[in-house]
Each structure stands twice: as C-alpha cells, then as structure tokens.
C-alpha positions as CSV (number, residue, x, y, z in Angstrom):
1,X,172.7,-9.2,-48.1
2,X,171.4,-12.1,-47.1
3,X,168.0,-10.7,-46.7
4,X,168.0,-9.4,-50.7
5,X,169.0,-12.8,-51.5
6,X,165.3,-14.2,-49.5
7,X,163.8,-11.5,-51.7
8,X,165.2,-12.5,-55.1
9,X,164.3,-16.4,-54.6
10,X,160.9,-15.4,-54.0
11,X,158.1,-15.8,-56.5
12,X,158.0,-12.6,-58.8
13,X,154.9,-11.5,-58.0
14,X,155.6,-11.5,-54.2
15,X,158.6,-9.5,-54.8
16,X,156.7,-7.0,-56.6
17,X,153.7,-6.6,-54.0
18,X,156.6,-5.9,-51.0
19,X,158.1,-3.2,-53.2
20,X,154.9,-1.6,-53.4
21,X,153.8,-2.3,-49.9
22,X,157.1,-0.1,-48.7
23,X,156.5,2.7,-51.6
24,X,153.1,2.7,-49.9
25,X,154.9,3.0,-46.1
26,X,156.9,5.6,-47.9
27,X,154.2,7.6,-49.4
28,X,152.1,7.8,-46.1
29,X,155.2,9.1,-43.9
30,X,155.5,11.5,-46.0
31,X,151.9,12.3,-45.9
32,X,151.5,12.3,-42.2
33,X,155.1,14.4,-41.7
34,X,153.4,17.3,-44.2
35,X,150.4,17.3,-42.5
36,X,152.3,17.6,-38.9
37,X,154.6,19.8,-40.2
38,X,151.5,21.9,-41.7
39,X,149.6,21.3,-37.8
40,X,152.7,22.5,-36.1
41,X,152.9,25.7,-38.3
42,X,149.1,26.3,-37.8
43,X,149.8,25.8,-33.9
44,X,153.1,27.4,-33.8
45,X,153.6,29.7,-36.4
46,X,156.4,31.0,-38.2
47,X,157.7,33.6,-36.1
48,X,157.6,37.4,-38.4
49,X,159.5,40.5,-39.1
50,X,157.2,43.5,-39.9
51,X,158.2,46.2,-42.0
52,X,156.0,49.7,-40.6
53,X,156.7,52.3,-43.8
54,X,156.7,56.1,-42.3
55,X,157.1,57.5,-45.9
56,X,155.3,60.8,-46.1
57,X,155.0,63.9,-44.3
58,X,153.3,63.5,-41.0
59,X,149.6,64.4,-40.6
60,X,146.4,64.1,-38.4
61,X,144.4,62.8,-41.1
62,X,147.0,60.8,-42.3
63,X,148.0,59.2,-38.8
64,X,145.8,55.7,-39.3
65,X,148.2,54.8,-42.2
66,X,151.5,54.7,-39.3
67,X,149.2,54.2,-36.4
68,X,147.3,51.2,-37.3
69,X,149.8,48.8,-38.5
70,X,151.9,49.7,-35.2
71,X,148.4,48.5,-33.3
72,X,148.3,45.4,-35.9
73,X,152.0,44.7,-34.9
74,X,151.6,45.2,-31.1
75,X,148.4,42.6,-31.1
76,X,149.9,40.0,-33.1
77,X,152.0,37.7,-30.9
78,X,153.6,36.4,-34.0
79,X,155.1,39.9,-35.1
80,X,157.8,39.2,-33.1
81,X,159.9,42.0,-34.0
82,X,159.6,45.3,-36.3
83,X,161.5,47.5,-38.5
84,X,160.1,50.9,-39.2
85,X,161.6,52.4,-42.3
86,X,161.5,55.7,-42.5
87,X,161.5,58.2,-45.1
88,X,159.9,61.4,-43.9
89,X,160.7,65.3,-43.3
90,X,158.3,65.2,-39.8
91,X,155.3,67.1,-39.7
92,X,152.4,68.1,-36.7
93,X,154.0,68.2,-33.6
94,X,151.2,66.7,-32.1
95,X,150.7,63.8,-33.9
96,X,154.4,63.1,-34.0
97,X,154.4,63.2,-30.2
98,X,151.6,61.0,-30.5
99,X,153.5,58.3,-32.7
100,X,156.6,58.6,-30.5
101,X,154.9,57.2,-27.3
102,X,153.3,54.7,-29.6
103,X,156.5,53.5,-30.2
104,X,158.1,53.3,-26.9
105,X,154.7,51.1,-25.7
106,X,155.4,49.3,-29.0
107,X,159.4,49.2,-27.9
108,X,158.4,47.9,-24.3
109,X,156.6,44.6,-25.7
110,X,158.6,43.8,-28.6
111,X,162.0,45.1,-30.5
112,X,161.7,47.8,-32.9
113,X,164.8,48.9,-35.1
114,X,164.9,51.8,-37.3
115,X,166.2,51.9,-41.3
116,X,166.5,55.8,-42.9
117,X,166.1,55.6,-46.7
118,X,167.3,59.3,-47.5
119,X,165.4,61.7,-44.5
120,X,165.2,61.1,-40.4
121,X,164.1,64.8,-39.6
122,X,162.4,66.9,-36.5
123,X,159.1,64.5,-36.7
124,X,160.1,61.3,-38.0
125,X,163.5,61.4,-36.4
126,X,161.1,62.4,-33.1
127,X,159.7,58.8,-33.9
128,X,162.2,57.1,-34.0
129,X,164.1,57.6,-31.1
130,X,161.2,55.6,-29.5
131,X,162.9,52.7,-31.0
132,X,165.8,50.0,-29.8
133,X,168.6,50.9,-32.7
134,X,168.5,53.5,-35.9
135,X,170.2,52.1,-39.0
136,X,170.6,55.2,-40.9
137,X,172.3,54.7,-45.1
138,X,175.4,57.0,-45.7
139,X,174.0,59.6,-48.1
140,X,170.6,60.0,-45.7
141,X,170.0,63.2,-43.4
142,X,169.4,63.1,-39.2
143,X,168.1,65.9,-37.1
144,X,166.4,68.9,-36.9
145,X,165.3,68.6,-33.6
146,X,162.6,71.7,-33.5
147,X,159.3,73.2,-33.8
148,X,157.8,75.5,-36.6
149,X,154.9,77.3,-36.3
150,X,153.2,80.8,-37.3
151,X,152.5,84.2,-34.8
152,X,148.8,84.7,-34.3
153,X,147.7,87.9,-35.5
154,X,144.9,90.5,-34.6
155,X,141.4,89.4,-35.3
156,X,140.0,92.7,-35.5
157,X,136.5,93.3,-34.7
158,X,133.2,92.8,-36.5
159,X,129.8,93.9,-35.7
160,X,129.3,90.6,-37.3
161,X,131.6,88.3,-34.7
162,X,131.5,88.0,-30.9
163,X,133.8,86.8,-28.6
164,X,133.7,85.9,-25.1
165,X,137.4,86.5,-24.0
166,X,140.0,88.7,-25.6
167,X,141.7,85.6,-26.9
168,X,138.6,83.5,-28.1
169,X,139.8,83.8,-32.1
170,X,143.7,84.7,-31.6
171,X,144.2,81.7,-29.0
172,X,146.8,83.7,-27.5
173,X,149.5,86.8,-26.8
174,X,151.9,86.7,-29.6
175,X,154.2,86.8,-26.6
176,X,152.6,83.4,-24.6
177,X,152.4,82.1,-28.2
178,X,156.2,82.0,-28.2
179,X,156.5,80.8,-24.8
180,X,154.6,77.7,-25.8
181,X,156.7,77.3,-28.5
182,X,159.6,77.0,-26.0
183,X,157.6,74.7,-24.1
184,X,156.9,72.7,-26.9
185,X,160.9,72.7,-28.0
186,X,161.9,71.5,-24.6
187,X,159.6,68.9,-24.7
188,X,160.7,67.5,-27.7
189,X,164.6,68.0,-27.6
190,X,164.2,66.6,-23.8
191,X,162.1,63.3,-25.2
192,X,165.0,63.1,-27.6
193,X,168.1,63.6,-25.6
194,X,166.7,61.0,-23.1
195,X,165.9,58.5,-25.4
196,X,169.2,58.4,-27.0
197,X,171.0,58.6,-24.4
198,X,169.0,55.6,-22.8
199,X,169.5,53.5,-26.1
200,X,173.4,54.7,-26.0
201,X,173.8,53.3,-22.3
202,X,172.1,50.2,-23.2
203,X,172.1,48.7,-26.8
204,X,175.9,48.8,-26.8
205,X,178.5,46.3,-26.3
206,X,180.6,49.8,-24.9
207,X,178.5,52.4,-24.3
208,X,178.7,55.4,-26.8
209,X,176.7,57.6,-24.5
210,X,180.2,59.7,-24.3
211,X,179.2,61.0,-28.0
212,X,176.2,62.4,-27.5
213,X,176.2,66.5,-27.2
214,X,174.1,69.0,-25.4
215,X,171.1,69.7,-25.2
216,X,171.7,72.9,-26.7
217,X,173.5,71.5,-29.7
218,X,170.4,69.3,-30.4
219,X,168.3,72.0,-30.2
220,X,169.6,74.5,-32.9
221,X,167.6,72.7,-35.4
222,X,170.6,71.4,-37.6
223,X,170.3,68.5,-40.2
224,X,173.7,66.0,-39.9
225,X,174.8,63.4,-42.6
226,X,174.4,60.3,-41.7
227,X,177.8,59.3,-40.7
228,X,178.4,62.8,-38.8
229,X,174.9,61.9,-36.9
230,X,176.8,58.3,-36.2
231,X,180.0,60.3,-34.7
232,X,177.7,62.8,-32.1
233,X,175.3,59.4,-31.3
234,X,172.3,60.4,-33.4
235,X,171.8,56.8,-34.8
236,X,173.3,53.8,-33.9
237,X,174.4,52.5,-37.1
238,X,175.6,52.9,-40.7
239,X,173.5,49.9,-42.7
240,X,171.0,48.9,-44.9
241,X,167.0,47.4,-44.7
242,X,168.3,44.0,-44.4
243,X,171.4,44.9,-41.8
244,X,168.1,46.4,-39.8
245,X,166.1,43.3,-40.3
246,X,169.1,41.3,-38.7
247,X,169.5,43.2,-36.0
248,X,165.6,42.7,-35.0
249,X,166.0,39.3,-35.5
250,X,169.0,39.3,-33.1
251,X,167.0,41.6,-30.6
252,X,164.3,38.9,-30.7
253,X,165.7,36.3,-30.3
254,X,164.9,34.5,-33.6
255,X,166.7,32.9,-36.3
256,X,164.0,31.0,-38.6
257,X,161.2,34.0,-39.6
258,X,159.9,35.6,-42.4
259,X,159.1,39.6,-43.2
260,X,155.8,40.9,-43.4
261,X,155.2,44.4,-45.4
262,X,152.7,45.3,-42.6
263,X,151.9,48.9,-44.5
264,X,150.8,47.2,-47.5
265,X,149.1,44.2,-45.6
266,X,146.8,46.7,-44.0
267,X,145.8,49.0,-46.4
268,X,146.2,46.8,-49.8
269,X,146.0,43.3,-48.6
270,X,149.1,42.0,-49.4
271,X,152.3,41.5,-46.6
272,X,155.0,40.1,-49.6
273,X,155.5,43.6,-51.0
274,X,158.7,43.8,-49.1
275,X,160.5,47.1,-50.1
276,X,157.7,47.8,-52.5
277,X,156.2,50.2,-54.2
278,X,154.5,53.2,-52.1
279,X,151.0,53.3,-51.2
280,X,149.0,55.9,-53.9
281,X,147.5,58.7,-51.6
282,X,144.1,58.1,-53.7
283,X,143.6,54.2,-52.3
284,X,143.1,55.5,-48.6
285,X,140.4,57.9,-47.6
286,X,141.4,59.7,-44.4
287,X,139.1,62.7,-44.4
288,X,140.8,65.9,-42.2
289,X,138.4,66.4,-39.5
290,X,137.0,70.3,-40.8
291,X,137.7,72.0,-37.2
292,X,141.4,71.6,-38.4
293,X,141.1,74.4,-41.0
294,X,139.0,76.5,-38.6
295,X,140.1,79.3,-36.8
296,X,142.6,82.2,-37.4
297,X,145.4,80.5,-35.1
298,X,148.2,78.8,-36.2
299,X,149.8,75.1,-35.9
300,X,152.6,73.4,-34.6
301,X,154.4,71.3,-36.7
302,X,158.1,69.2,-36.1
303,X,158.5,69.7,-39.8
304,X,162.0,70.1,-41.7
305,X,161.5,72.5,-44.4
306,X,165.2,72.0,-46.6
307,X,166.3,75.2,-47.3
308,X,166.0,77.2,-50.6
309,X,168.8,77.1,-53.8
C-alpha cells in the first residue's frame, strides 16, 4: 500500500512512463517464454502417435503403401508409439509374411497396438499378431488363419516350348504342391499361435494365455466375432480407435502427444487427416512387377474370401 501511495504522489507523467516501462517487462517475458517454449519444441519435440492404415486387400505391388510408413515410423525417434488400424480381408501370403516380421522388428523398438474397423482376417490378422495388443470393435470379424491357393495343371507340350526339367512350367507335382501348402499353413498358424500366446503371457495384468485353443482349432480357417475371438484370446480387447490410441500412449510411456495420420502423411502430405478419408487407388502408382502374371503356376495367398448368399 504504501508503495501505490509513492506512486500516486508522483508527478503524472512519471507515473505514466513506469506503467509503460513494466507493460514493456511484461511484453518481452512473454516474448522470450514463446520463443523458449518454441526452442524447446524444436529441440525436444512433441512426442507422436502414428496411425499405419492397412485398409485394402494385401498385395506385392501394393506393399510400399503399408511398408513405407512402418519404415517412416521405425526411423523417426519422435513416433513414439503406433496404432495400426486395420481393415483388410489378408491377401499374398508372402507379402503378408513379409509385413508380419516388419512388425515384430517395429514391435521390438517401439509399441504398436492394433484397432479392427470391421475385418482382422488370414493376412491382416497375420499382421497383427506382430503387435503389443489388438483392439478389435464388437460387430468386426477375427481369424481365418489359412492359405488359399490353386493346383498346378499339365502344361502340355509344344513344338513351339522347351523345358529343361519336367517341372520348369508346372513348378511342381500337384502332390508336392499340396505339401507346400501344409508347409505354408504350419508356418503361419505356428507364427500365430506363438505370438498370441507370447502377448497373452505378457501384456496382461493376469495372464489369459489359459483361453487360447489348439493349434488345430486355429487352423480350420474359421472367422469369430469379435467378442467370441476376445473369449478364445484372439484379441486383447473390445474398444475403439481412441481406447487403442490410449493404450499406446500407456505402452509408451507418454502422456502429452499428438497423432500423426502417417498413411496420409506419406502418400498425400498431410499427417492431420486422423480417421480420414481413404487414399484413392489412382494417387499412388505401384506398377506389379510383369514376372507376377507369368507363368502357368499358381499363388499363395492368406486371403479370406466371405462365403457366398
């Protein structure tokens, strides 16, 4: 009080230039806390959820749209954690095998939970097994754990055509064809079985490893509801996008961060599309290599193919 009185019985105009020299104090803390708060974030920055979209059947020409943002995320030290939200009926066996160890190196440097919109299946449910937790929403379908593929046929003979070996065009016996296949199914329904049981042992307050069936029962190719895939250990989780995005959060370790549409920052330039719209098919060019289509043999695919009316 006594010091506003000093102030008051001074001359006006000496009242009026120490008002302005504090507004001026004022004005440049304010300056110099922005600009440190703007150095800090440059330094430090804000720590990042990225969204991975797997939205679309699963292809070999279409792998760099899954399998470069998962590169982006595992190079960026401030993608601290990822969701993968997945959408997808599976597709070549190959390249889904491919995206599965992705994910598990992915997995081993950072967290990496899983959302199902509507479809988890053989492929894309291969995926994500590769990850710490599977949110999966009520109406959405799990499983179908298998492998598709066609019989080669006879080539026949040409006076046209040579071959140097009896298999050179078919690739194989119809019979070693389908032993491949086997091989093929173990693989996958092993990868699976282990991975879930893994994540069931560990990501759990109690351990729900109990739940999980058979190999066997895995392995009949069968498509659950999610909430019967939650009861035989399938998924983790019923839940939503943003009940995934907490738990990353919560895996990482992180409580201030923002989300990054890393699918859309990659191929369209722009990471605040969060739960956005899809990427066109016609804004990416990923030519199929032609040796693909040659050839009379057949392919492998962890595809779900919903059965007919």
């Amino acid at each position: 009080m006594q010091y506003l009185k000093d102030l008051t019985a001074r001359p006006r105009t000496e009242r009026q230039n120490e008002i302005l020299i504090w507004i001026a104090v004022g004005i440049a803390s304010l300056l110099l806390f922005f600009a440190g708060l703007s150095a800090s974030s440059a330094v430090f920055p804000r720590p990042k959820i990225g969204l991975i979209y797997v939205d679309r059947v699963i292809s070999a020409s279409g792998m760099p749209i899954f399998s470069i943002p998962i590169r982006y995320a595992l190079e960026n030290e401030d993608i601290a954690a990822v969701v993968l939200v997945v959408d997808s009926p599976g597709g070549a066996a190959a390249t889904s095998e491919e995206l599965f160890y992705r994910m598990v190196d992915l997995r081993n440097e950072k967290p990496i939970v899983t959302s199902v919109n509507r479809l988890a299946a053989s492929g894309s449910y291969y995926m994500s097994v590769g990850t710490n937790y599977i949110y999966a929403k009520p109406a959405a379908l799990i499983g179908s754990v298998g492998v598709i593929s066609g019989i080669p046929g006879s080539t026949g003979l040409s006076e046209f055509e040579a071959t140097t070996g009896p298999f050179k065009g078919s690739g194989s016996t119809q019979v070693d064809w389908i032993r491949g296949l086997e091989a093929i199914k173990n693989s996958f329904v092993s990868n699976v079985y282990d991975q879930r049981l893994y994540i069931l042992e560990n990501y759990h307050r109690d351990s729900r490893a109990d739940l999980l069936p058979d190999k066997d029962h895995i392995a009949t190719g069968q498509v659950w509801p999610a909430p019967m895939a939650y009861d035989i250990g399938l998924i983790d989780a019923i839940g939503s996008d943003l009940d995934a995005i907490a738990k990353a959060a919560e895996l990482a370790n992180i409580a201030n961060y923002e989300v990054v549409d890393l699918t859309r920052l990659i191929f369209l330039d722009d990471g605040s599309i969060v739960f956005g719209a899809d990427i066109p098919d016609g804004d990416i060019v990923l030519e199929e290599p032609d040796y693909i289509e040659e050839g009379p043999w057949p392919s492998f695919y962890h595809l779900y193919i919903p059965p007919e009316d």
